[in-house]
PLY file of the C-alpha trace (Angstrom):
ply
format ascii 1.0
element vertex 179
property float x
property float y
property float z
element edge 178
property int vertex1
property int vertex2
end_header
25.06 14.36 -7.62
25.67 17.47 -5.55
23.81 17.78 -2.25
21.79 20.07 -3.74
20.76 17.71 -5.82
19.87 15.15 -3.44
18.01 17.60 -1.23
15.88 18.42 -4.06
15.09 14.86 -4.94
14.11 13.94 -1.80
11.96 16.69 -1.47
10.24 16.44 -4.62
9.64 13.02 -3.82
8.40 13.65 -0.38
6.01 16.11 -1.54
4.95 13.12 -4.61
4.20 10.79 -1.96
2.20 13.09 0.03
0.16 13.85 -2.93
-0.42 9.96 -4.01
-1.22 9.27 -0.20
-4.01 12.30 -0.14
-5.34 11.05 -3.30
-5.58 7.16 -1.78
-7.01 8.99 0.95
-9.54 10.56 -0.61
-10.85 8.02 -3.26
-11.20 5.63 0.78
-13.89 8.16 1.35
-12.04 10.86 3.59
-12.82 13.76 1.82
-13.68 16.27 3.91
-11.83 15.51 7.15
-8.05 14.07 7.41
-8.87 13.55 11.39
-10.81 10.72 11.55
-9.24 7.31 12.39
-8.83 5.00 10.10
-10.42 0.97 9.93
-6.89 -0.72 10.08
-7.77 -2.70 6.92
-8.43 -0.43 4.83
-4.87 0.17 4.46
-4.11 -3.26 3.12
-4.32 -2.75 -0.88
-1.70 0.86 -0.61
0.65 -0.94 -2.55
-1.62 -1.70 -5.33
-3.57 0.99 -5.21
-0.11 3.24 -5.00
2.18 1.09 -7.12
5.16 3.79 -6.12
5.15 1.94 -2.70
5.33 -1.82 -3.80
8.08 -2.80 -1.88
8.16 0.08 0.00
4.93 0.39 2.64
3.61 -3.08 3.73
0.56 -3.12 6.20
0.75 -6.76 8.04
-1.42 -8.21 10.95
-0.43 -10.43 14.03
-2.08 -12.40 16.12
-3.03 -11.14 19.66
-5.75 -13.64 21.13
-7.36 -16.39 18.98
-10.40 -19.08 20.18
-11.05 -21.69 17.30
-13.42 -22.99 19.83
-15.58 -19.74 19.26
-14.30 -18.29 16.38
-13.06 -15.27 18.18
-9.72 -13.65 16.52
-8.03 -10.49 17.63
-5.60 -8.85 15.74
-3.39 -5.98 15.69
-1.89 -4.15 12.92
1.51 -2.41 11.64
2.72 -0.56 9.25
5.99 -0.88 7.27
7.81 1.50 5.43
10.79 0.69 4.22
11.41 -2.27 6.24
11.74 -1.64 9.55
9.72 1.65 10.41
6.60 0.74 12.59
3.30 2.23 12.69
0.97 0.91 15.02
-2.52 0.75 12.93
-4.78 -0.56 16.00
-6.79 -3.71 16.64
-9.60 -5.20 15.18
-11.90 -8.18 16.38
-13.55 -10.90 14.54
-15.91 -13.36 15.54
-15.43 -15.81 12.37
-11.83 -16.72 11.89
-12.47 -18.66 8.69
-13.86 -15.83 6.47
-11.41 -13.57 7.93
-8.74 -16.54 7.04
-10.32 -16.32 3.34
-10.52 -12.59 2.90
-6.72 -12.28 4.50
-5.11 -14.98 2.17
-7.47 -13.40 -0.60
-6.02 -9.91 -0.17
-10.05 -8.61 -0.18
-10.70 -6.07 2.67
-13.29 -6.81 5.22
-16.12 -4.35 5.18
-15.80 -2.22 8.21
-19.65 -2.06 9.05
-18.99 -6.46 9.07
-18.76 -8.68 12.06
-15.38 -6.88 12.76
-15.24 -3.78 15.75
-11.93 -2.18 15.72
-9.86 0.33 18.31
-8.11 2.55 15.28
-5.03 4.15 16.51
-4.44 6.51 13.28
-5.57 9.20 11.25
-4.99 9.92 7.48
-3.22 13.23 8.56
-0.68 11.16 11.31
-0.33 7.91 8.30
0.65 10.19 5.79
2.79 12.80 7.43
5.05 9.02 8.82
5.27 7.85 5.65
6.63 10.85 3.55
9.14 11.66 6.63
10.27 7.94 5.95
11.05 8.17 2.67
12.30 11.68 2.85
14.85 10.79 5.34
15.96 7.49 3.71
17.44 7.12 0.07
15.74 4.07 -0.09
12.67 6.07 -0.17
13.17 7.40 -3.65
9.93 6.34 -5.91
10.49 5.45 -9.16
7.34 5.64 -11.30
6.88 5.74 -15.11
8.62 8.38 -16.81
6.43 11.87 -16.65
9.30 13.82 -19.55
8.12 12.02 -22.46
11.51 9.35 -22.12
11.10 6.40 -24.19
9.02 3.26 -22.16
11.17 0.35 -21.00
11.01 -2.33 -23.36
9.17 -4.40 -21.31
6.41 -1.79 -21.06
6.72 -0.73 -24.12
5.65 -4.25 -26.04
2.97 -5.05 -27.57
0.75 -2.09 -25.94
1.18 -3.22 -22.01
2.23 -0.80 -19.10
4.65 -1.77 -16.33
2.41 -3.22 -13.82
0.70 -5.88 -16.17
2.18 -9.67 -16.55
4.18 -10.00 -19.85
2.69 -11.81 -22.65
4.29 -14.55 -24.35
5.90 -13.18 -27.71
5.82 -15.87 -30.54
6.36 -15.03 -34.11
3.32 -15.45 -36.73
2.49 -18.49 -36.76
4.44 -19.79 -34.21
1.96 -22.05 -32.08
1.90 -25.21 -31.89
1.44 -27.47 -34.24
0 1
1 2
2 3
3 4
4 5
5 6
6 7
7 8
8 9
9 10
10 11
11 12
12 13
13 14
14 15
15 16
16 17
17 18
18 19
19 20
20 21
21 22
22 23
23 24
24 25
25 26
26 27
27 28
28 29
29 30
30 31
31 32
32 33
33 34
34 35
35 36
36 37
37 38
38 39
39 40
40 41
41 42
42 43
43 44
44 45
45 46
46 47
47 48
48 49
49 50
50 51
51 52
52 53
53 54
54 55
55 56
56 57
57 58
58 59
59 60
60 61
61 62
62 63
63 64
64 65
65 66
66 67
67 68
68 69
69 70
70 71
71 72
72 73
73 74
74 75
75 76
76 77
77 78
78 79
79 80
80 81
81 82
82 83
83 84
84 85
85 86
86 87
87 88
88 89
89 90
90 91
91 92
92 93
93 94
94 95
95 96
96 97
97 98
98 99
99 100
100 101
101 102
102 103
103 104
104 105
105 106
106 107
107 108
108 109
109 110
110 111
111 112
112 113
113 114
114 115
115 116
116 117
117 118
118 119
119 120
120 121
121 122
122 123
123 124
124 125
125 126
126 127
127 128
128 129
129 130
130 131
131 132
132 133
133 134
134 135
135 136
136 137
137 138
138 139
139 140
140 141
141 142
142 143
143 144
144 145
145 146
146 147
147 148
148 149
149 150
150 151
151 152
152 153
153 154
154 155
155 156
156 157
157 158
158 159
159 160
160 161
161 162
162 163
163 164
164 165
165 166
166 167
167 168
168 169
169 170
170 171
171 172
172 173
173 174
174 175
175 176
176 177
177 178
C-alpha cells in the first residue's frame, strides 16, 4: 500500500472510532454535554459494548489502600489502549470490599449513586480524543469490524445464522446425537 493509502486508513479509522466512542458516550447518558467527568466504572464494559476495541482498550483497577477490618477499599483506575498507553481514569472508594469483589469478578458495573464516592479525572471529550490519537498513530490501531461492502461473511459467522461475536454451535449431521 502506498502512503497514501495508509494515511487514509488511518484516518478513516480514526474518525470510525471517534464515532463508536460518541455513540458509547451517548447511550452512558452524556447527551448533551461531553464535559462532565466521567464515574471511572462506567468505562469497564467498552469492549463489549464496542466490540472494535476487544483487545484493543482495556480499563483495569489497582489497589491503592485496602482495610478488610472495615471493609474500606480504594482504588484507582487506568486505561489501556493498545497495550501500553495510560489514561489515568481517577479513584473511587468503597466501603464493602466483598460486593465490590463480586461485581469486579462479575464484570457488572457498580451503580454510581451506590456506596462508592469517586474523584473522576476525565471527561468524554479528553477519553475519546486519547483513544482515536492512539490508534491513529499506531498500525496496531486499525479496527477490523464486519464487512460494511456487502463481502461474503466468514464462515464462521456465516453458519447456521450466527454473527461473529456469538459462541459457535456444535455442527452434527441429522441425526447425529447420541445414541
Amino acid at each position: 500500500m502506498s502512503t497514501l493509502d495508509d494515511n487514509l486508513e488511518l484516518a478513516f479509522n480514526a474518525e470510525l472510532s471517534r464515532r463508536l466512542l460518541i455513540k458509547y458516550f451517548f447511550e452512558k447518558g452524556f447527551s448533551e454535554n461531553f464535559d462532565r467527568k466521567v464515574y471511572p466504572l462506567l468505562l469497564q464494559d467498552i469492549a463489549e459494548v464496542i466490540p472494535e476495541f476487544t483487545g484493543k482498550v482495556e480499563v483495569t483497577p489497582h489497589a491503592i489502600d485496602i482495610d478488610p477490618q472495615t471493609g474500606f477499599a480504594k482504588l484507582g483506575w487506568n486505561m489501556f489502549v493498545l497495550g501500553h498507553h495510560r489514561m489515568y481514569l481517577g479513584e473511587t472508594e468503597h466501603v464493602n470490599v466483598q460486593d465490590l469483589a463480586q461485581q469486579l469478578e462479575s464484570g457488572t458495573s457498580i451503580n454510581e449513586s451506590g456506596d462508592a464516592v469517586s474523584r473522576q479525572e476525565q471527561t468524554p471529550r479528553k477519553i475519546t480524543a486519547f483513544i482515536t490519537r492512539v490508534l491513529r498513530n499506531n498500525q496496531g490501531g486499525l479496527l477490523r469490524g464486519l464487512p460494511m461492502d456487502g463481502s461474503p461473511m466468514p464462515a464462521m459467522a456465516a453458519g447456521q445464522g450466527q454473527n461473529m461475536y456469538e459462541r459457535p454451535k456444535a455442527i452434527r449431521p441429522e441425526g447425529g446425537g447420541r445414541p
